[in-house]
C-alpha positions as CSV (number, residue, x, y, z in Angstrom):
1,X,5.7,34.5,9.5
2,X,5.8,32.2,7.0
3,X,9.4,32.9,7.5
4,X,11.9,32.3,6.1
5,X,16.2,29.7,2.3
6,X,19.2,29.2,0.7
7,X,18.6,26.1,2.6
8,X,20.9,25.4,4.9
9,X,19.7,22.9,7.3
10,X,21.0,22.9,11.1
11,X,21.8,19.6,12.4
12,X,20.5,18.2,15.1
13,X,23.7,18.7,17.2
14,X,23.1,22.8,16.8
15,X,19.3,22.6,16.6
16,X,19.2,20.2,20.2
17,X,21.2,23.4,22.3
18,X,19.0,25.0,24.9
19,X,18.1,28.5,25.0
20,X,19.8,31.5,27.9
21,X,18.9,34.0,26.0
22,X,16.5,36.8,26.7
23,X,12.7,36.8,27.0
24,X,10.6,38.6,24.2
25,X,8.0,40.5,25.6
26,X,5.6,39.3,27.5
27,X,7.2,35.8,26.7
28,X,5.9,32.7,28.4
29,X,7.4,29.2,27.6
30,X,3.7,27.6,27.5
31,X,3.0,24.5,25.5
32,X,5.8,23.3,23.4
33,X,4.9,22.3,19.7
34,X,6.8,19.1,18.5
35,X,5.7,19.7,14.4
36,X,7.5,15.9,13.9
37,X,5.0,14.5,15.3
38,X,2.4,16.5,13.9
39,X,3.4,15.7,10.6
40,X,3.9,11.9,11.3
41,X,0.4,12.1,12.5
42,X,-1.1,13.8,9.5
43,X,1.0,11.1,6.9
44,X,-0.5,8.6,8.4
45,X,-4.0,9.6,8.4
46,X,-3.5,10.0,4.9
47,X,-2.4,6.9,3.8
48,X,1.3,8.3,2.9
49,X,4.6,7.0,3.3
50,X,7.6,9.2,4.1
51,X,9.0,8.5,0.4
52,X,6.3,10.3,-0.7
53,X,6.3,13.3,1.0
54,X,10.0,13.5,0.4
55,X,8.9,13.2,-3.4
56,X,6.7,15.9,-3.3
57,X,8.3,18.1,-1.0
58,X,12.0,17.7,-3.0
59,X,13.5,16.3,0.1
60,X,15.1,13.0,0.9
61,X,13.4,10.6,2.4
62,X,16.1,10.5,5.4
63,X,15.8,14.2,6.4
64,X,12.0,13.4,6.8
65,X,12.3,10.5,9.1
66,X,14.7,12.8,10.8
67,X,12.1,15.5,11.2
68,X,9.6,13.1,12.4
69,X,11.5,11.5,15.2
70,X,13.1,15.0,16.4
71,X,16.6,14.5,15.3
72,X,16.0,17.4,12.8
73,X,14.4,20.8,13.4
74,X,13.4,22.2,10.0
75,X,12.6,26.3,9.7
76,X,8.9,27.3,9.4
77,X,10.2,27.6,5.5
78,X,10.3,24.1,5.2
79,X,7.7,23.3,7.0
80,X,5.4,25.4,4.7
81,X,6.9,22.9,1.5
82,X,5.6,19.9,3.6
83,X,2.7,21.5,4.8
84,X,2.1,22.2,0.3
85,X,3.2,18.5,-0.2
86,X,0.8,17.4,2.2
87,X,-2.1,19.5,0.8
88,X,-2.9,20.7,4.4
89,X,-2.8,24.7,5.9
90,X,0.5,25.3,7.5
91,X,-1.7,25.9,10.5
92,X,-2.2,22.1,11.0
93,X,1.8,20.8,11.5
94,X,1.4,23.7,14.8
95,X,-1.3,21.7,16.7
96,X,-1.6,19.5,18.8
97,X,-3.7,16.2,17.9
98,X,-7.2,17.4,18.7
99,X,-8.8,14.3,17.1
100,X,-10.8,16.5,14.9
101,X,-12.1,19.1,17.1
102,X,-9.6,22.2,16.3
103,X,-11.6,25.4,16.7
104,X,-14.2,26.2,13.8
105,X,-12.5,29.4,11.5
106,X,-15.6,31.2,12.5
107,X,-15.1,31.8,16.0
108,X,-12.4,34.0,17.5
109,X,-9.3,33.0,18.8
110,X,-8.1,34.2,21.8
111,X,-4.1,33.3,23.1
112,X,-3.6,34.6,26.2
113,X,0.0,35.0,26.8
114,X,0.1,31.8,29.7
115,X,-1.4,29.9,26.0
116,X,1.0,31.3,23.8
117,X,2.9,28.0,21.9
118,X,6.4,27.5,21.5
119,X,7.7,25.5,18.2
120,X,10.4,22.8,19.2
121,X,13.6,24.3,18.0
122,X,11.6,26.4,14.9
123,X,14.6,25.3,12.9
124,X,15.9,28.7,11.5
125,X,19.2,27.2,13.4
126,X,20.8,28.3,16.5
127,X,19.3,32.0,17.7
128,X,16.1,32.2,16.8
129,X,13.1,31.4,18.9
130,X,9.3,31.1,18.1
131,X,6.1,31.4,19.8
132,X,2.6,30.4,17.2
133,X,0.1,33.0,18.5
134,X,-2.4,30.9,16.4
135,X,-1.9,27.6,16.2
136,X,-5.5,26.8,17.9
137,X,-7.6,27.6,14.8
138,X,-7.1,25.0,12.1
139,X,-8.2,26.9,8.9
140,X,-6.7,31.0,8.4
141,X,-5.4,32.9,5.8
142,X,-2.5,34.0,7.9
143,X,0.5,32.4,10.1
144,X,1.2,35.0,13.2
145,X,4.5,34.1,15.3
146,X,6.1,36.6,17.6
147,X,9.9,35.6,16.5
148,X,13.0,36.7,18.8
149,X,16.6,36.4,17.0
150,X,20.0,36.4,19.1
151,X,22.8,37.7,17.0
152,X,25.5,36.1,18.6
153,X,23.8,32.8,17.9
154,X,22.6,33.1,14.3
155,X,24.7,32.3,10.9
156,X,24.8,35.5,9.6
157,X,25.4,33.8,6.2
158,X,21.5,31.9,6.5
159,X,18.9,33.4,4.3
160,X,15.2,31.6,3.9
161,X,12.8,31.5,0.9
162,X,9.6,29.9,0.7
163,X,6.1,30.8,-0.7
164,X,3.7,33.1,-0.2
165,X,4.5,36.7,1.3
166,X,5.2,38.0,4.9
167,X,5.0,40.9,7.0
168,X,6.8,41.9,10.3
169,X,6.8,44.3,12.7
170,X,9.5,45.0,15.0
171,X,8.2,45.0,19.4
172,X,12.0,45.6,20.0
173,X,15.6,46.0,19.4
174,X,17.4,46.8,16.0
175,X,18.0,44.8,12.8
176,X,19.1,45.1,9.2
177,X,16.7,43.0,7.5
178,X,17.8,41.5,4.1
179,X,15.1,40.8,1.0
180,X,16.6,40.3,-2.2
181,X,19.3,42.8,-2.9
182,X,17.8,45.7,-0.9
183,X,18.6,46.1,3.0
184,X,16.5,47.9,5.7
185,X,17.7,49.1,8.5
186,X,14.5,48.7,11.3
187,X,13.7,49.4,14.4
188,X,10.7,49.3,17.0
189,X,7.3,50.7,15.2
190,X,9.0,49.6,11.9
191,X,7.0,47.6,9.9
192,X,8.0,45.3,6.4
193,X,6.1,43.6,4.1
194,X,7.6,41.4,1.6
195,X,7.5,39.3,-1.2
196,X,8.4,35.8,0.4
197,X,10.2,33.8,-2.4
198,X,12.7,36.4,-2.7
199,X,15.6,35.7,-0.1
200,X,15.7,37.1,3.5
201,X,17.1,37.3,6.5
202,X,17.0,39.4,9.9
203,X,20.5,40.3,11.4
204,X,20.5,42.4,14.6
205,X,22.4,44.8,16.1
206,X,23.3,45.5,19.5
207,X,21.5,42.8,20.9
208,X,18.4,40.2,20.3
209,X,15.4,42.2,18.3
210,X,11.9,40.8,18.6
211,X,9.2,41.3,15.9
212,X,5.9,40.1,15.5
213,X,5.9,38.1,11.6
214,X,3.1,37.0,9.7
215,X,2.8,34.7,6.6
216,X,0.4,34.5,3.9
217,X,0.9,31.4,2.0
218,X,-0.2,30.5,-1.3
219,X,-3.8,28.3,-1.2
220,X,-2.9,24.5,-0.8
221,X,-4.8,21.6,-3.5
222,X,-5.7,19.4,-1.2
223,X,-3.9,15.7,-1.6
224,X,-5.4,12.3,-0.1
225,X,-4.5,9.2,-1.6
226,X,-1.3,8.2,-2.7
227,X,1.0,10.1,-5.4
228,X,-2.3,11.9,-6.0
229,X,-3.2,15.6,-5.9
C-alpha cells in the first residue's frame, strides 16, 4: 500500500473529523499509530533538524512541524518521501517507540485482528481509513494495509503518486480504480498491480469498498549525520 499524489494536502480542519462510517472486515480499532511522533522521534535520534528533512523531502519546513505535532495528517505517499529523506524503511514511521527491540525480520509476524494498527488519520483526506497489518516487524520488503474508502467522504478529484509499486486486492464493495490514463472497474476477488509513480486513485460505487494494498518501495541509502547521505 505504499498508496497513494497530485498532492493535495487535507488540512487539519478535514483530516481532525471522526469516522461513522462502516467497519471493514473483521475491523478492530486496536492501537492507534500517531506517525508524527514517530518521525519526530526518529529526527532526533539522528541528529536532524526539521529544515532538513523538509530539504530533502521537498517540503516546507512548516508542513513538517505540522506533521509532527498532529495538526497535519500526511497520506502514506508522503510519508514514504520522509521515510526516503530519512534513509529509514517506511516500516519504522508505523511503530511505536520500542527502544530498539522491534521484532528481528527473521521471525514471523503474526497480527491478530484485536493487534491490528490504525494510522492516525492516514492522510489520504476525509474517507479513507487505514489499518498497518505489519507495522511490528521493523525491516520488510513490503507495506500491507487493509484500506477502507467512503465515497461520500473522498475528493473525487485527489490522485496520489509516490515510489515504488503497489498491489491491491479488493475484500469488498465496488470501485473504479484510476492509474495513469487507464480505469478499471473492480470488484471483490479483483486484484491490481501497478506501477506506483504513475497517478491513482480508488473511487467507489455504491458504497465504501475495502481492499487489502501492499507497497513495494524503492531500497532506501541510509542517511545519519547532517545534510549527509
Amino acid at each position: 500500500m505504499f498508496l497513494f499524489m497530485k498532492q493535495m494536502f487535507p488540512n487539519s480542519k478535514s483530516t481532525s473529523r471522526q469516522h461513522k462510517s462502516p467497519s471493514a472486515p473483521g475491523e478492530s480499532s486496536g492501537t492507534v499509530i500517531h506517525v508524527g511522533e514517530s518521525l519526530r522521534r526518529l529526527r532526533a535520534r539522528m541528529g536532524l533538524r526539521v529544515e532538513d528533512i523538509a530539504h530533502r523531502a521537498g517540503f516546507t519546513k512548516g508542513f513538517l512541524s505540522k506533521i509532527e505535532n498532529g495538526k497535519s495528517s500526511p497520506p502514506i505517499a508522503t510519508l514514504m518521501r520522509l521515510a526516503d529523506a530519512l534513509g529509514v524503511d517506511p516500516a519504522a514511521l508505523f511503530q511505536a517507540d520500542t527502544n530498539g527491540n522491534s521484532r528481528d525480520s527473521s521471525s514471523a509476524l503474526h497480527v491478530p485482528v484485536a493487534n491490528r494498527q490504525r494510522v492516525q488519520n492516514a492522510g489520504a483526506g476525509p474517507g479513507y481509513q487505514y489499518w498497518a497489518l505489519a507495522a511490528g516487524r521493523a525491516h520488510k520488503a513490503m507495506e500491507p494495509f487493509v484500506l477502507t474508502v467512503h465515497p461520500k467522504e473522498v475528493d473525487p478529484k485527489k490522485t496520489f503518486q509516490h515510489p515504488g509499486e503497489e498491489f491491491i486486492f479488493v475484500l469488498n464493495g465496488r470501485c473504479d480504480y484510476r492509474v495513469g490514463d487507464e480505469t478499471f472497474d473492480l470488484k471483490a476477488g479483483d486484484s491490481l498491480y501497478f506501477d506506483a509513480r504513475k497517478p491513482h486513485a480508488p473511487h467507489p460505487k455504491g458504497g465504501p469498498v475495502t481492499f487489502l494494498a501492499i507497497f513495494c518501495a524503492p531500497p532506501k541509502t541510509v542517511r545519519t549525520k547532517k545534510g549527509a547521505r
